[in-house]
C-alpha positions as CSV (number, residue, x, y, z in Angstrom):
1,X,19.4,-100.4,-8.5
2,X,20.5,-101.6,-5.2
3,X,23.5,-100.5,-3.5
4,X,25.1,-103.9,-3.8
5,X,24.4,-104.4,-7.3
6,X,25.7,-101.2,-8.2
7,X,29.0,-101.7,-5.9
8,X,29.4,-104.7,-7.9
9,X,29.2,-102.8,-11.5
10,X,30.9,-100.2,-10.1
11,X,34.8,-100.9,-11.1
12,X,33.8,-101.5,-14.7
13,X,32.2,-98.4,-14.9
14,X,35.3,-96.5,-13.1
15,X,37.6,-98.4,-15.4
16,X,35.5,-97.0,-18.3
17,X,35.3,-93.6,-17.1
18,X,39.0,-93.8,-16.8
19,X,39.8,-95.2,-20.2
20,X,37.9,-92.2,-22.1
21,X,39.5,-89.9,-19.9
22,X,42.9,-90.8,-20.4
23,X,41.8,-91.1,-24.8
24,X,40.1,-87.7,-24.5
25,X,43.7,-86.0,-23.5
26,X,43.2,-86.2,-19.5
27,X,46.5,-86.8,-17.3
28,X,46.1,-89.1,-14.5
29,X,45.6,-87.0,-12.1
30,X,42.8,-85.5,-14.1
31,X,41.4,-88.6,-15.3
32,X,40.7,-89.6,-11.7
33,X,39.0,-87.0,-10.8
34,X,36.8,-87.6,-13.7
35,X,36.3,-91.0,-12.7
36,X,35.3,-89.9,-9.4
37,X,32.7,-87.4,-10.5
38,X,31.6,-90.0,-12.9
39,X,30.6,-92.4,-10.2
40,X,29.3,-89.8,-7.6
41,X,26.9,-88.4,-10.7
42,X,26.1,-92.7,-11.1
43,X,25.8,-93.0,-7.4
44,X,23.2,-90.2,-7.1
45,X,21.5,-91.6,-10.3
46,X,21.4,-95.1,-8.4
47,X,17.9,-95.2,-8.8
48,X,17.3,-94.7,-12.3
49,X,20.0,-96.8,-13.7
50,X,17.7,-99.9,-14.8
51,X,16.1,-97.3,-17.4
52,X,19.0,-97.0,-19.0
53,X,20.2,-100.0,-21.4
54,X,24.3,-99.5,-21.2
55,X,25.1,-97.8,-17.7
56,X,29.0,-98.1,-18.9
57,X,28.3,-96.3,-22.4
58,X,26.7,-93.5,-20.2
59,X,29.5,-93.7,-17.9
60,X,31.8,-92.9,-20.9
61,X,29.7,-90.3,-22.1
62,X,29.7,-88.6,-19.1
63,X,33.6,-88.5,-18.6
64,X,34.2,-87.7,-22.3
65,X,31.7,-84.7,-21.6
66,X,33.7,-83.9,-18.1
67,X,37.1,-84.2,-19.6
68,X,35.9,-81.7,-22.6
69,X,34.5,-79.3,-20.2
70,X,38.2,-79.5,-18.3
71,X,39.9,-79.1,-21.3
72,X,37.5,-76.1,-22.1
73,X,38.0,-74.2,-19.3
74,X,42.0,-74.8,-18.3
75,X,42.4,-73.2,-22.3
76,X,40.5,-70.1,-21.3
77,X,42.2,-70.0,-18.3
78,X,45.5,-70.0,-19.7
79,X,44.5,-67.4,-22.4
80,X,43.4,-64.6,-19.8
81,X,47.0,-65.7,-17.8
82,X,48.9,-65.0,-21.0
83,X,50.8,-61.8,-21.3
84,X,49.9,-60.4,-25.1
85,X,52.4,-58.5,-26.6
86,X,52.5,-57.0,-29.8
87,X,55.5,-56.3,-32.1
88,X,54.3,-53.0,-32.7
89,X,53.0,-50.5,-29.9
90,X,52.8,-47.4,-32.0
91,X,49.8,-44.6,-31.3
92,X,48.4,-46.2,-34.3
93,X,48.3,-49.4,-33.6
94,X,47.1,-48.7,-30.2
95,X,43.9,-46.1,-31.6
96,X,43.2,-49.5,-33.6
97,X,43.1,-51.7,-30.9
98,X,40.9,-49.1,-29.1
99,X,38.6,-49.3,-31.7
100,X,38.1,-52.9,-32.2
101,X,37.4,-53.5,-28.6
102,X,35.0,-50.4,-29.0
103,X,33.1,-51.4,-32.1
104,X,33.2,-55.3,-30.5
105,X,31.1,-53.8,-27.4
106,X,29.1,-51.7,-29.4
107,X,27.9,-54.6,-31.5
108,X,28.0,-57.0,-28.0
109,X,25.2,-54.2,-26.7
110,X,23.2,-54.3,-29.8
111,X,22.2,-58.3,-29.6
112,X,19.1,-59.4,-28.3
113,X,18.8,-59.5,-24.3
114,X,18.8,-62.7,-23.9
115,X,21.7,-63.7,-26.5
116,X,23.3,-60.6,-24.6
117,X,23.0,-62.0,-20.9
118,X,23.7,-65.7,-21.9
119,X,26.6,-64.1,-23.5
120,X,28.2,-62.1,-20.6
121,X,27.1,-65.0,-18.0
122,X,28.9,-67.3,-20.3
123,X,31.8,-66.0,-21.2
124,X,32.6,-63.3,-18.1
125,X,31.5,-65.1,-15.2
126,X,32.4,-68.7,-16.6
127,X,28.5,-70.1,-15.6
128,X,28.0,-73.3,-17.2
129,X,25.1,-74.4,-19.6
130,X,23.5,-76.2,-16.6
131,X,23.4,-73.2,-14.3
132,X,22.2,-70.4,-17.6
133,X,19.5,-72.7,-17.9
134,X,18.1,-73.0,-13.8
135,X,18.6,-69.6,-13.6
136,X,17.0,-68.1,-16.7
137,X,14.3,-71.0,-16.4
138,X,15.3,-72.6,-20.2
139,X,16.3,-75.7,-21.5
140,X,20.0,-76.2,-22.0
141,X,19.5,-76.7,-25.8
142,X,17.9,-73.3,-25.9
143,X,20.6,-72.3,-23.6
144,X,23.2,-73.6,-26.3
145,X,21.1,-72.2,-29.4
146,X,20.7,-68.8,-28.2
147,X,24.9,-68.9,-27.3
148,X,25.4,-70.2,-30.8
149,X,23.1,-67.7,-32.6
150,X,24.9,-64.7,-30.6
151,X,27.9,-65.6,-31.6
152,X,27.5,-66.5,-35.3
153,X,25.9,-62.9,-35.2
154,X,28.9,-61.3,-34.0
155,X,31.6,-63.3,-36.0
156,X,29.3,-62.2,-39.3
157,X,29.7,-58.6,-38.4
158,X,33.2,-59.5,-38.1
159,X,33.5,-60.9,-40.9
160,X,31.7,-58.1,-42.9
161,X,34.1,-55.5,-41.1
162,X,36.8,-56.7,-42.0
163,X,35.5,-56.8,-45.4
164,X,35.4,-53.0,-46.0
């Protein structure tokens, strides 16, 4: 697509990316920056654009999928700020606790490698699906399977724990 072409097109597709933000939950500030990152990913995509049939449906995919990934990761950030208390802070309680987070490791160490590292990468150094996959030389659906399977894994041995 040529650059004045896609100058043209480009305020419908910013005004899409905007819309879906803003539906999706984003403030304006955040929907902006969305917007923005929308058309720099369509900018750098110039090229290619005639493949596709509806640039501005793509456009709204991709800031659905940007505001998602916001949302995803200011909730996870807010968790690890939060202070947990408990009611109760009795040696009991506490040995429990202990335990949990002991078994939970344990069970963490026992999955596969790769579920294991995709796992850590994930979840303790906040890599996105995108980078697990360049780095580990996979797809990003295998990426998302192999995150999906460890999990399921470990909230089944949950599951059967808390059975007994």
């Amino acid at each position: 697509m040529e650059e004045s072409a896609f100058e043209h097109q480009a305020r419908q597709w910013r005004q899409k990316a905007l819309s879906v933000s803003r539906s999706c939950g984003a403030d304006e500030t955040e929907a902006e920056d969305i917007a923005q990152d929308v058309m720099l990913r369509l900018w750098q995509m110039r090229n290619e654009l005639d493949r596709y049939r509806s640039v501005e449906a793509m456009a709204a995919v991709m800031a659905r999928h940007l505001t998602r990934d916001l949302q995803r990761r200011l909730r996870t950030e807010q968790l690890n700020e939060a202070a947990v208390t408990t009611l109760s802070t009795g040696p009991h309680e506490l040995l429990e606790a202990k335990e949990d987070v002991e078994w939970l490791e344990r069970r963490i160490g026992q999955l596969p490698t790769t579920q294991h590292t995709l796992l850590y990468m994930r979840q303790v150094e906040r890599r996105s699906h995108k980078e697990l996959s360049q780095l580990l030389g996979i797809s990003e659906a295998s990426v998302s399977t192999l995150l999906a399977r460890a999990r399921r894994t470990l909230l089944e041995e949950i599951k059967q724990r808390n059975r007994q």
